[in-house]
MIZA-427833 format. One record per residue (C-alpha): residue number from 1; z, y, x; residue in three letters. Coordinates in steps of 0.05 Angstrom, whole numbers. Each point is the difference from the previous one (the first is absolute). Layout:
% residues N
@resi NUM zz Z yy Y xx X resn ALA
...
% end
This chain:
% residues 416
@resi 1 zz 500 yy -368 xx 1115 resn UNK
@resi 2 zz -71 yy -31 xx -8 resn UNK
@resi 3 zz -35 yy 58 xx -18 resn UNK
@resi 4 zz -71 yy -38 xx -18 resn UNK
@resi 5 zz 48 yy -30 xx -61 resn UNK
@resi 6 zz 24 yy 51 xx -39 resn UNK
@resi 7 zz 3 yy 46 xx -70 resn UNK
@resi 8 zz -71 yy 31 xx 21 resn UNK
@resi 9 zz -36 yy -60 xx 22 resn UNK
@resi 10 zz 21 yy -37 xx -72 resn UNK
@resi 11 zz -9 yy 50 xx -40 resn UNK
@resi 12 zz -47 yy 48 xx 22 resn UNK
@resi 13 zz -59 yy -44 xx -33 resn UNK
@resi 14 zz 36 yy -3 xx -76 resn UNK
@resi 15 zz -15 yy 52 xx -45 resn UNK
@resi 16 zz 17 yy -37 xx -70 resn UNK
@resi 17 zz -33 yy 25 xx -68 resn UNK
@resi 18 zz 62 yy -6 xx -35 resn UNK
@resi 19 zz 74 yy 15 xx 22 resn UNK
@resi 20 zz 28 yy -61 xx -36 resn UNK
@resi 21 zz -28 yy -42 xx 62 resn UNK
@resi 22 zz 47 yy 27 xx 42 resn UNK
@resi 23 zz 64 yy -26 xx -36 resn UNK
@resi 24 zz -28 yy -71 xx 8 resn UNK
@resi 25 zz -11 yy 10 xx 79 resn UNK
@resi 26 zz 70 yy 27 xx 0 resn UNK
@resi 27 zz 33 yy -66 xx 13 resn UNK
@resi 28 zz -45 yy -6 xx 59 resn UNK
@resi 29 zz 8 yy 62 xx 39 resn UNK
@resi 30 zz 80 yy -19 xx -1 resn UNK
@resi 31 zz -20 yy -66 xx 34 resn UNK
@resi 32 zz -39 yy 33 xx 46 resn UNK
@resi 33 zz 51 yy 59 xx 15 resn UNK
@resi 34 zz 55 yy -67 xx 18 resn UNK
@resi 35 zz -40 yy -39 xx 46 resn UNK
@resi 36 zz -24 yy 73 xx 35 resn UNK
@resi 37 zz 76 yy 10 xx 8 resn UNK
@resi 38 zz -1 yy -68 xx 29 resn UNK
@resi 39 zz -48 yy 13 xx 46 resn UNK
@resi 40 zz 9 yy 68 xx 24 resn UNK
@resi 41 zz 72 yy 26 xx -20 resn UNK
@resi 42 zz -14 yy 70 xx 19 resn UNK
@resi 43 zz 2 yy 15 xx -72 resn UNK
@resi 44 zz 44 yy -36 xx -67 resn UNK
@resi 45 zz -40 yy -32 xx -52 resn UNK
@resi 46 zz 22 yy 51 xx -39 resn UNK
@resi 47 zz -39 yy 59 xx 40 resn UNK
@resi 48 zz -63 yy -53 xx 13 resn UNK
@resi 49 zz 0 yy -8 xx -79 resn UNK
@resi 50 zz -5 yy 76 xx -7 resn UNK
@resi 51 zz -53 yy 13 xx 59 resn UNK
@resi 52 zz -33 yy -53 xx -29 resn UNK
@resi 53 zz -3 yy 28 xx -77 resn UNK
@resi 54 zz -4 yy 72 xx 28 resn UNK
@resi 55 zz -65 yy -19 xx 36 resn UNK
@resi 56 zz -28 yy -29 xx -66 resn UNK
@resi 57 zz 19 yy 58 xx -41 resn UNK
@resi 58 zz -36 yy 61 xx 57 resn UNK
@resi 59 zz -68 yy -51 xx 6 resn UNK
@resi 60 zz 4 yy -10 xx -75 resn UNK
@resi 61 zz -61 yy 17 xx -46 resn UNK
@resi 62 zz 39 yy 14 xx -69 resn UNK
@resi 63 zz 55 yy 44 xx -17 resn UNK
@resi 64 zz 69 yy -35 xx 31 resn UNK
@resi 65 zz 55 yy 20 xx 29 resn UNK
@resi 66 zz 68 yy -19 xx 17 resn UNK
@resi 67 zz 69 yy 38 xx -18 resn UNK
@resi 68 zz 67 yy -11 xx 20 resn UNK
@resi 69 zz 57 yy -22 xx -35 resn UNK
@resi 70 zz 20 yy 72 xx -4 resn UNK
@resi 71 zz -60 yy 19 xx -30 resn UNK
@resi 72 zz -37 yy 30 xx 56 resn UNK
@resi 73 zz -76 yy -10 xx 12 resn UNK
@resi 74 zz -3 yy -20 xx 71 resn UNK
@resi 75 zz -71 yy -36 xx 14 resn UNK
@resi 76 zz -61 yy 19 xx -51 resn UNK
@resi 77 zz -67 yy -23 xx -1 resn UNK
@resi 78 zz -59 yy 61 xx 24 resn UNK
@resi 79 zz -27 yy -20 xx -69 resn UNK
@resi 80 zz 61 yy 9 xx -31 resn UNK
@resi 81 zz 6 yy 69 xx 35 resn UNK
@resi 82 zz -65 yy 14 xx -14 resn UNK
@resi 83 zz -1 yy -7 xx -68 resn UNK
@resi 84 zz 66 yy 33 xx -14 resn UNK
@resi 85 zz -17 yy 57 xx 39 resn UNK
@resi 86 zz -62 yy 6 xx -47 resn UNK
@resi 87 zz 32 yy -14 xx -72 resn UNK
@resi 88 zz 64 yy 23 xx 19 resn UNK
@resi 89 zz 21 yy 48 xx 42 resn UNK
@resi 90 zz -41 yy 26 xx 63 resn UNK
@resi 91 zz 22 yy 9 xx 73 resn UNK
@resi 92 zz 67 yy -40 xx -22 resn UNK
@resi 93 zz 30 yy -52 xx 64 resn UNK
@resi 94 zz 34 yy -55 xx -49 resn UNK
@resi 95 zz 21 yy -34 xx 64 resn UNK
@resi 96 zz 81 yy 5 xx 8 resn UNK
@resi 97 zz 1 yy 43 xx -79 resn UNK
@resi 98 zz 44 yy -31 xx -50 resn UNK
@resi 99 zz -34 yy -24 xx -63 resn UNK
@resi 100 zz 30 yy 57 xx -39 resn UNK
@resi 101 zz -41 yy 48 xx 45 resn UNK
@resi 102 zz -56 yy -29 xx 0 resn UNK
@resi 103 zz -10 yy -1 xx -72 resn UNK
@resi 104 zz 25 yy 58 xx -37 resn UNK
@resi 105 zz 22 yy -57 xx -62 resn UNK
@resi 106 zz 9 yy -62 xx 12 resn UNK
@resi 107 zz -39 yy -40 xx -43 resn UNK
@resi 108 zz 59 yy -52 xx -37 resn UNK
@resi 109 zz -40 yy -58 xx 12 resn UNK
@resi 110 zz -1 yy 13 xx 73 resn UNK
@resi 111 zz 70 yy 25 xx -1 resn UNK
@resi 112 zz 32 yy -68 xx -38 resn UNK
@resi 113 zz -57 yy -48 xx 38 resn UNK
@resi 114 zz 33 yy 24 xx 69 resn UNK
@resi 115 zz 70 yy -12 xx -30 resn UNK
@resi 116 zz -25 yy -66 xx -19 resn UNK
@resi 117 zz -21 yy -17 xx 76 resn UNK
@resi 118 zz 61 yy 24 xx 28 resn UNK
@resi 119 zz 32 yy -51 xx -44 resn UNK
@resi 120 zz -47 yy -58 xx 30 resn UNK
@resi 121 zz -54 yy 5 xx -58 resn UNK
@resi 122 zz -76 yy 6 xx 1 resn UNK
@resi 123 zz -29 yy 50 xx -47 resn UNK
@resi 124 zz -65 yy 12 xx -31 resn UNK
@resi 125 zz -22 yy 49 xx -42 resn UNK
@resi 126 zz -83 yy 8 xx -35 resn UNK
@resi 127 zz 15 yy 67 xx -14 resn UNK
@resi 128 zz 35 yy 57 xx 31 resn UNK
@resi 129 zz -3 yy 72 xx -24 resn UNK
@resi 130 zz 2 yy 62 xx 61 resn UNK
@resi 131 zz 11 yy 69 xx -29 resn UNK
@resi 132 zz -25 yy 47 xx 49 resn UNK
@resi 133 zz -14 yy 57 xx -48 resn UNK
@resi 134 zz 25 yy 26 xx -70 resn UNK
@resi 135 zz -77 yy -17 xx -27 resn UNK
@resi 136 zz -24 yy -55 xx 59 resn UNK
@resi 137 zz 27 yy -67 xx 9 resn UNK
@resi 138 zz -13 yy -62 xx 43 resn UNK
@resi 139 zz 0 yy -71 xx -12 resn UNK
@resi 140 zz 16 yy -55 xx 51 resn UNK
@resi 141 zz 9 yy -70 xx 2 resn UNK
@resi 142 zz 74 yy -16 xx 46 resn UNK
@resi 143 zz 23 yy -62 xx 26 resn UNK
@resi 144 zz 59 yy -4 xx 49 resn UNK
@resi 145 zz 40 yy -59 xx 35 resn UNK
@resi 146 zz 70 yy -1 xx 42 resn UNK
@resi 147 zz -21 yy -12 xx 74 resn UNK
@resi 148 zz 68 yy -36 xx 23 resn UNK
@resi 149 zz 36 yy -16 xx 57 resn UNK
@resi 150 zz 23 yy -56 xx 45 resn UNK
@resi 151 zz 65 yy 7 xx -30 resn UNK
@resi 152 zz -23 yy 9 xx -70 resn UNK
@resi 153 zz 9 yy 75 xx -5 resn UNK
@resi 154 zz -55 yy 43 xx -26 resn UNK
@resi 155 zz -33 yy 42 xx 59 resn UNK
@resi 156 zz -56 yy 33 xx -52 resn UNK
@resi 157 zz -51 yy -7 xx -48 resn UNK
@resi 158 zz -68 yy -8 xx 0 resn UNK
@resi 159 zz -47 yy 39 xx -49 resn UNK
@resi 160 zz -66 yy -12 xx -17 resn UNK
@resi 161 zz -35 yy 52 xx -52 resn UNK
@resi 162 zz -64 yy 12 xx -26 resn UNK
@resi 163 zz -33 yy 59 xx -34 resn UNK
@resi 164 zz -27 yy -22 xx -74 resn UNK
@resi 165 zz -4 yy 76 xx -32 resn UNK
@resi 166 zz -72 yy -18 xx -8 resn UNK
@resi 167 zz 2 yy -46 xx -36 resn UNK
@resi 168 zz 63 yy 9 xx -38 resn UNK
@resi 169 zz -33 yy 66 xx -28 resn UNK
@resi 170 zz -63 yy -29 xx -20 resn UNK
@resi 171 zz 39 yy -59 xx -44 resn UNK
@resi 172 zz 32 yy 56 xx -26 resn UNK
@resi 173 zz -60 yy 29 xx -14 resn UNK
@resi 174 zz -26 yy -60 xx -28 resn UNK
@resi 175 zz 58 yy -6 xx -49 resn UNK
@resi 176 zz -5 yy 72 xx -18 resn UNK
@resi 177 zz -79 yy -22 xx -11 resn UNK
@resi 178 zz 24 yy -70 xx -44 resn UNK
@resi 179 zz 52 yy 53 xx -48 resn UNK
@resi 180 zz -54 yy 37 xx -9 resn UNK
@resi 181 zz -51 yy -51 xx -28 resn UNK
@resi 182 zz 57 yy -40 xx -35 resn UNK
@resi 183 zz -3 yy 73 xx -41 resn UNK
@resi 184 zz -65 yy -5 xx 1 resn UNK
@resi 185 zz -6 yy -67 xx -43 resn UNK
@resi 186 zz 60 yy 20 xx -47 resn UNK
@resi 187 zz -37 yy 61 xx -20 resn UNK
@resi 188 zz -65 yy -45 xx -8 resn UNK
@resi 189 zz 38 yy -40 xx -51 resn UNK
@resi 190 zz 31 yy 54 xx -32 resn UNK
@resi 191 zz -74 yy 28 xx 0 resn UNK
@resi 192 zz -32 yy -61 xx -35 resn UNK
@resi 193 zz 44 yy -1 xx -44 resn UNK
@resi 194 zz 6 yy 63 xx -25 resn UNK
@resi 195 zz -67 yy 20 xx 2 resn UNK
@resi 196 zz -49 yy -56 xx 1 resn UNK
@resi 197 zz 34 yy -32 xx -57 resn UNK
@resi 198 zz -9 yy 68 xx -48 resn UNK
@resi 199 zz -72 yy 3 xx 19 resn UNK
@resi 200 zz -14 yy -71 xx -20 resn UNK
@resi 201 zz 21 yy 22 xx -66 resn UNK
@resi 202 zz -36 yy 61 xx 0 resn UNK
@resi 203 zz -63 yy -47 xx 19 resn UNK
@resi 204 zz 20 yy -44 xx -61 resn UNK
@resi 205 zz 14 yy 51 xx -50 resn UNK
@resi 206 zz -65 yy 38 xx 24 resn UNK
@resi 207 zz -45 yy -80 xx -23 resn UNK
@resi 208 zz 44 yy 4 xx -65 resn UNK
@resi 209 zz -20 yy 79 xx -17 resn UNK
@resi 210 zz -76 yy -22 xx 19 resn UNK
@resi 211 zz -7 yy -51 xx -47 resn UNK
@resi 212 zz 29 yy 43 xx -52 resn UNK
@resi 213 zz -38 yy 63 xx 20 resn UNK
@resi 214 zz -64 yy -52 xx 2 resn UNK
@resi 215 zz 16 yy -17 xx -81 resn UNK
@resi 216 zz 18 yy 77 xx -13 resn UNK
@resi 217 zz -57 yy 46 xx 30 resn UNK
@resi 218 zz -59 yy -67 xx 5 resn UNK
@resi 219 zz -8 yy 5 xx 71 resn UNK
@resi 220 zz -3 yy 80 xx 2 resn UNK
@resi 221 zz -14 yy 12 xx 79 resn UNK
@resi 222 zz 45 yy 53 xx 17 resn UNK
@resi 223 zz 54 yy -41 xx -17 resn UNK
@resi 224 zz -32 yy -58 xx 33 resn UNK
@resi 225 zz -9 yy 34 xx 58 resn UNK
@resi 226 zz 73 yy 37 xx 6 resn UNK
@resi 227 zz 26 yy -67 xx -11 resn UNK
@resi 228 zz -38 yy -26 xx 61 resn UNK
@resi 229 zz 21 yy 64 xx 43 resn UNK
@resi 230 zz 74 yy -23 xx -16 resn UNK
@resi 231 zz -11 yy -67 xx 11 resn UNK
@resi 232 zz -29 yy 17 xx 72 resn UNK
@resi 233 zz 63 yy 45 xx 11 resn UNK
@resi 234 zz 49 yy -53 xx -16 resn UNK
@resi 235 zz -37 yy -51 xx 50 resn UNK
@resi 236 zz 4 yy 48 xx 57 resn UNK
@resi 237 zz 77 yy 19 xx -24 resn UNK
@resi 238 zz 11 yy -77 xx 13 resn UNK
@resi 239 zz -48 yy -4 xx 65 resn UNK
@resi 240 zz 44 yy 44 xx 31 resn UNK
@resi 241 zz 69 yy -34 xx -21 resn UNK
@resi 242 zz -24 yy -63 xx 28 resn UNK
@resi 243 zz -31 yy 31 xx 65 resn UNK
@resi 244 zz 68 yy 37 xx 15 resn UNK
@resi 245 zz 49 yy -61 xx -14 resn UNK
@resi 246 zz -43 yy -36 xx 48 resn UNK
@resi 247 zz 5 yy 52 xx 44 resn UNK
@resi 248 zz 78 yy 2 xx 0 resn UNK
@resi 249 zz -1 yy -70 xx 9 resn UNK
@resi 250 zz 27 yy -29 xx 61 resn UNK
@resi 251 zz 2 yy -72 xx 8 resn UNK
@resi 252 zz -23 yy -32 xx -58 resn UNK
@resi 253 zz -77 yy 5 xx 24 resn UNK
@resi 254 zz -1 yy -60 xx 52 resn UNK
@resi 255 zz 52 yy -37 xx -49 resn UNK
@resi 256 zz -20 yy -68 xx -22 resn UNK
@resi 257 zz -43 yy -8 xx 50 resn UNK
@resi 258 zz -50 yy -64 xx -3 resn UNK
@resi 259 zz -69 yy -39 xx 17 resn UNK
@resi 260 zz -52 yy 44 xx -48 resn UNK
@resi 261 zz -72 yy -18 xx 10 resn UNK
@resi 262 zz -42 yy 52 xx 4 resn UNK
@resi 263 zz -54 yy -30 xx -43 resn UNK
@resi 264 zz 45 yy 8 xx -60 resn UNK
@resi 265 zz 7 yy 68 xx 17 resn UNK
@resi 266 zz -75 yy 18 xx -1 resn UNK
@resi 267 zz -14 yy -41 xx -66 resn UNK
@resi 268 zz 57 yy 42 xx -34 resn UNK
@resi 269 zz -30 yy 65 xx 32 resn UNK
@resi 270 zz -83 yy -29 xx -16 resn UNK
@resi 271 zz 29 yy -7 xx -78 resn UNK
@resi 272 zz 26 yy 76 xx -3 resn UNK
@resi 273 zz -79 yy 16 xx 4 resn UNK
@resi 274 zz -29 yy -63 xx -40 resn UNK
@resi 275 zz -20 yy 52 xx -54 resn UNK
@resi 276 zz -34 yy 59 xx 43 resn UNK
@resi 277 zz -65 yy -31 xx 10 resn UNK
@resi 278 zz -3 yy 69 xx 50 resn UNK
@resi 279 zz 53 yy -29 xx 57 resn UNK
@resi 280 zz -30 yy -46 xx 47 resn UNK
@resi 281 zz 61 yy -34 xx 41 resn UNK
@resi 282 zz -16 yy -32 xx 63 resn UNK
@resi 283 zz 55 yy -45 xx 40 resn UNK
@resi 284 zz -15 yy -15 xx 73 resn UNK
@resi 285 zz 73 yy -10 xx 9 resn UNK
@resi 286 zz 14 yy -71 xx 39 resn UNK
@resi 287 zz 9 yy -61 xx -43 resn UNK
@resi 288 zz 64 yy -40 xx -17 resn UNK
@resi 289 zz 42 yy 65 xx 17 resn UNK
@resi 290 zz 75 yy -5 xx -10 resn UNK
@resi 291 zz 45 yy 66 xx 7 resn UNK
@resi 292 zz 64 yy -5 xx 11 resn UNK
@resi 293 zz 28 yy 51 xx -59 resn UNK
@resi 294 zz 27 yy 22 xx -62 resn UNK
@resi 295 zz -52 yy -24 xx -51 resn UNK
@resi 296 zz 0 yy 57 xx -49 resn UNK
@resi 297 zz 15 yy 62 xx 55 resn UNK
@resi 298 zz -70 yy -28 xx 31 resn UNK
@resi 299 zz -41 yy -6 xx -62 resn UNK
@resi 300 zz 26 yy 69 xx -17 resn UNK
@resi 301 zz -27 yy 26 xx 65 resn UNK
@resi 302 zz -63 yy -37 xx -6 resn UNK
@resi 303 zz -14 yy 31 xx -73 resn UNK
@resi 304 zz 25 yy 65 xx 28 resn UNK
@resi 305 zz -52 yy 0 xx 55 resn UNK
@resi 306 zz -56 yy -21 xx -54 resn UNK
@resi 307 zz 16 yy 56 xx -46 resn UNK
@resi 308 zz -3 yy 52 xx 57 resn UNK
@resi 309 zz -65 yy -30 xx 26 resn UNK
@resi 310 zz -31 yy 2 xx -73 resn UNK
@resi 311 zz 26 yy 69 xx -14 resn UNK
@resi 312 zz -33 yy 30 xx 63 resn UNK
@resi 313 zz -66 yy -36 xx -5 resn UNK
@resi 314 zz -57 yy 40 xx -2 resn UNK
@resi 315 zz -60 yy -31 xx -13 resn UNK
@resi 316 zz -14 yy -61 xx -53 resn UNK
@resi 317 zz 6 yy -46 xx 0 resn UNK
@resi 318 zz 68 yy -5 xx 37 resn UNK
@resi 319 zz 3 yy -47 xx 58 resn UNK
@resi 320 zz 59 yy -24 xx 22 resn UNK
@resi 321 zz 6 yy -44 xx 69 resn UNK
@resi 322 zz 64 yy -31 xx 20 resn UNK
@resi 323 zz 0 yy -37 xx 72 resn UNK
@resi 324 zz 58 yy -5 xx 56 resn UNK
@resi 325 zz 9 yy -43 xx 62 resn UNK
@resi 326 zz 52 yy -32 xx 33 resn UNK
@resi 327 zz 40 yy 50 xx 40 resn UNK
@resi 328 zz 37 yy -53 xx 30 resn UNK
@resi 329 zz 43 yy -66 xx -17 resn UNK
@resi 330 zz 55 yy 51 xx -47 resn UNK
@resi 331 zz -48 yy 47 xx -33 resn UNK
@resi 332 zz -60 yy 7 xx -32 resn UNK
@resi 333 zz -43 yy 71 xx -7 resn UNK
@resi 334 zz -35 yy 13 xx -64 resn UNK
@resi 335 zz -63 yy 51 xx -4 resn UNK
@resi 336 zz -6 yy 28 xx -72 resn UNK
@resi 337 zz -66 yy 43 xx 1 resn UNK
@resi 338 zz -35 yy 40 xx -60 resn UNK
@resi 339 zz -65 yy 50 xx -1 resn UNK
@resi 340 zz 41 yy 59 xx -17 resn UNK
@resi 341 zz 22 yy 68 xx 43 resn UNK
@resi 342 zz 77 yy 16 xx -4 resn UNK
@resi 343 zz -29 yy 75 xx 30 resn UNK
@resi 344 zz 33 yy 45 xx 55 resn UNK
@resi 345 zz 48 yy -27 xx 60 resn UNK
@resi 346 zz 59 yy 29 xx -38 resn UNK
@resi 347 zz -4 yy -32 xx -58 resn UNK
@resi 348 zz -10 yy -69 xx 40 resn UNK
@resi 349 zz 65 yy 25 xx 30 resn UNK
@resi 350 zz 35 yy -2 xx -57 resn UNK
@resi 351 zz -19 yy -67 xx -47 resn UNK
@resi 352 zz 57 yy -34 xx 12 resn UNK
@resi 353 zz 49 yy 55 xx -15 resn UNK
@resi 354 zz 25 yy 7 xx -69 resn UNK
@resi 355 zz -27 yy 42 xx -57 resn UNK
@resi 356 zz -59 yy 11 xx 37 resn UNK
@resi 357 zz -68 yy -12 xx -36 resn UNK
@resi 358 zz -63 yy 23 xx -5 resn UNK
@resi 359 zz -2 yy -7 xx -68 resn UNK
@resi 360 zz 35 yy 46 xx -53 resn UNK
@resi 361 zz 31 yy -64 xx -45 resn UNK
@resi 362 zz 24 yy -37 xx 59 resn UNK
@resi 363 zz 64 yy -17 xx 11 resn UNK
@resi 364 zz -9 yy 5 xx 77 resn UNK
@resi 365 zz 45 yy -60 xx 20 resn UNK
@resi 366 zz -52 yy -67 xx 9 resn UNK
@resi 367 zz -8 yy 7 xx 75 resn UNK
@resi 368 zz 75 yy 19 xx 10 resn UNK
@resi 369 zz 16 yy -59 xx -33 resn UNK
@resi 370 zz -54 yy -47 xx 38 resn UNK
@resi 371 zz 24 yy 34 xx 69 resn UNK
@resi 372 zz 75 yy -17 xx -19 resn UNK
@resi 373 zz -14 yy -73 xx -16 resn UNK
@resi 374 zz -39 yy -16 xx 60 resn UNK
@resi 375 zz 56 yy 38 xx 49 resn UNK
@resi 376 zz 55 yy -38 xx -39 resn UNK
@resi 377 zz -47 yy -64 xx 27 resn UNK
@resi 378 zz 5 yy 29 xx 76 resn UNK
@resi 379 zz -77 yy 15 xx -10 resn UNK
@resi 380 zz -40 yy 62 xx 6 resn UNK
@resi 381 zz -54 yy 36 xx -47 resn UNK
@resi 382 zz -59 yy 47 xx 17 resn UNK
@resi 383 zz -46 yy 39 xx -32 resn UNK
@resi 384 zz -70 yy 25 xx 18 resn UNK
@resi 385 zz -54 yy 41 xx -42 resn UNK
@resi 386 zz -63 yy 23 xx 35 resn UNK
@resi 387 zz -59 yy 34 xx -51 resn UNK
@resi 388 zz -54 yy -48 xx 18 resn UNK
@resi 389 zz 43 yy -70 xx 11 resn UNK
@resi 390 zz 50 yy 1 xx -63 resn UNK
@resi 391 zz 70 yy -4 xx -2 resn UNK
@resi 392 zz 34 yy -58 xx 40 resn UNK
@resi 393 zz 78 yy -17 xx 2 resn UNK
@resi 394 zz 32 yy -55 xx 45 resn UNK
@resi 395 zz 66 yy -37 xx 2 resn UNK
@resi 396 zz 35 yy -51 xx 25 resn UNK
@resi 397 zz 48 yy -63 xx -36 resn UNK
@resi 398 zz 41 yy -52 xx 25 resn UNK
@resi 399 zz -36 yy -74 xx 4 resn UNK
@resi 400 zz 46 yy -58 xx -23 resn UNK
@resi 401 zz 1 yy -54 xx 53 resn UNK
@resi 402 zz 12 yy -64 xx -22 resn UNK
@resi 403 zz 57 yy -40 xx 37 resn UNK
@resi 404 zz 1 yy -77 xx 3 resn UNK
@resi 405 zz 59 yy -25 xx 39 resn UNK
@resi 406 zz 65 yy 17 xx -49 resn UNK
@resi 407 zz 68 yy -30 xx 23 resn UNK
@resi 408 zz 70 yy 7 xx -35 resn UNK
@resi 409 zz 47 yy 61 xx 28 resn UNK
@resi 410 zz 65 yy 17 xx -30 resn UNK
@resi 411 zz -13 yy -29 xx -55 resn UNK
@resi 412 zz -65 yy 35 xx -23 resn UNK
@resi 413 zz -74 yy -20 xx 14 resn UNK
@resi 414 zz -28 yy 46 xx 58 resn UNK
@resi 415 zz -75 yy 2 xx 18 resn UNK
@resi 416 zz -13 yy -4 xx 69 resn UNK
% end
């Protein structure tokens, strides 16, 4: 026998990243195995096939192995070993056990899949479960294949497996995570409606008792003012509706995205302060700006940013500078800075949680809401107060990048 040509010299080199390639070199290794009978008859095709698939399986880098047709693991991978020997059970030899031994139950996936090869079929399966514990489980992929004979009998199986607990528990965490904030936006509609809607008509009936009061006590002003008091108690009753159903909302921020120019964006925010003749807003921000967002969740956040800024000012009159710069070709970085002090390192800590406020009438939810919009963009906001440079707060938002070349696919219009 030509011992330069051989299982070790073909295969000692391949070390495939999935097991699937192995079934499609399959054909190959039996062609080999006959014209190495040819050559060197010291040994069938039959027992060339196996030395050849048995040196494969030891050199292997993933976890294969190869069982017989009477279900007995005979050649294993050290990977394979490796990793049961971790997960599964310690200072086991699965060599020469029978599958019932080496797993305490038999997974029925594994258990019909090898019933399947024995019958000539290749099987396949995404998802296999491995209890090893009453409270610990294991997930694997499995995929399996007859190895056959020159005479069409089955001699074994290959087995290739790999170990996806990982990330089977983290998708189940994420769909524990999606159940919860599918609650989450039920109970914000059963929120707005039940509650936002009654203090609307608590705001209107409060306009209707004012002008009636007005005609009644001729402007007296302790009613004037107690109507005012209720007034500013209904508005922050609402305030906080709307903050938390925004909070409990999921997806709906980055919905309907589109091309906004930024420009519009400042004008709407300049005319919020056309009649304070005490705010002085400055925009440095880059010219012909377009964002890539949800019109109104950005104007929102921009008006939320401009009340916080006006409310923390400390000097007058109130200058307000908004500038940015291109972080790079997806996103652009916005600096929003006032001449006020937020105070201590705790309480800049805590501005973007909710309910927190340094004021007694606030609701406590503006920067939660501001931090939740530009994370629901895949952007990021800061905040900074110092006592002698003001207040400054950064964040990011996606650029829209126009796209020329458009071609027909499926039958829709893609941009390229």
């Amino acid at each position: 026998m030509d011992k330069s040509f051989g299982p070790n010299t073909l295969l000692e080199s391949y070390s495939p990243s999935e097991g699937i390639l192995l079934e499609f070199i399959a054909p190959y290794i039996y062609t080999l195995s006959e014209l190495m009978a040819e050559k060197d008859p010291e040994m069938s095709t039959d027992q060339y096939s196996y030395a050849y698939i048995s040196s494969f399986i030891k050199k292997a880098k993933i976890n294969i192995g190869f069982i017989d047709s009477e279900g007995v693991f005979k050649v294993v991978s050290s990977s394979f070993n490796q990793w049961f020997a971790q997960r599964i059970k310690k200072g086991f030899d699965i060599v020469n056990k029978n599958i019932t031994d080496v797993f305490e139950e038999v997974p029925q996936e594994i258990s019909q899949g090898l019933e399947k090869n024995l019958k000539g079929s290749i099987v396949k399966y995404k998802e296999v479960p491995i209890t090893i514990a009453k409270d610990r489980q294991l997930w694997i992929t499995w995929e399996s294949f007859p190895w056959v004979k020159t005479n069409g009998d089955i001699a074994g199986i290959v087995f290739f497996c790999k170990d996806i607990t990982e990330q089977k528990e983290l998708y189940l965490d994420v769909r524990k995570l999606y159940s919860r904030t599918e609650l989450l936006e039920k109970f914000s509609l059963i929120f707005s409606h039940d509650l936002i809607q009654p203090l609307r008509q608590i705001s209107t009936y409060v306009s209707f008792l004012e002008m009636e009061l007005d005609t009644v006590t001729k402007n007296t002003p302790t009613v004037n003012e107690n109507i005012k008091a209720l007034n500013r108690c209904v508005s922050r009753a609402k305030e906080i509706c709307e903050g938390v159903i925004i909070y409990c909302k999921n997806g709906d921020l980055t919905i309907n995205r589109e091309p906004v120019d930024l420009s519009e964006i400042m004008n709407i925010i300049a005319g919020c302060c056309s009649d304070r003749s005490d705010i002085i807003i400055k925009d440095f921000t880059s010219p012909d700006l377009i964002l890539d967002v949800n019109k109104s969740c950005v104007l929102q956040l921009f008006q939320n940013l401009l009340d916080n800024a006006i409310k923390h000012s400390t000097t007058t009159p109130i200058e307000i500078t908004f500038s940015g710069h291109h972080l790079d070709e997806n996103y652009y970085e916005f600096s929003l800075h006032n001449n006020g002090w937020c105070g201590h390192t705790l309480k800049q800590k805590n501005v973007f949680n909710a309910f927190y406020s340094n004021f007694a009438d606030g609701a406590g939810l503006g920067l939660m809401i501001c931090k939740k919009i530009v994370n629901a963009y895949g952007g990021e906001i800061r905040f900074i107060s110092l006592p002698e440079e003001g207040t400054k707060i950064t964040f990011s938002l996606p650029l829209f990048k126009e796209i020329e070349n458009v071609v027909d696919y499926n039958l829709r219009t893609v941009k390229l």
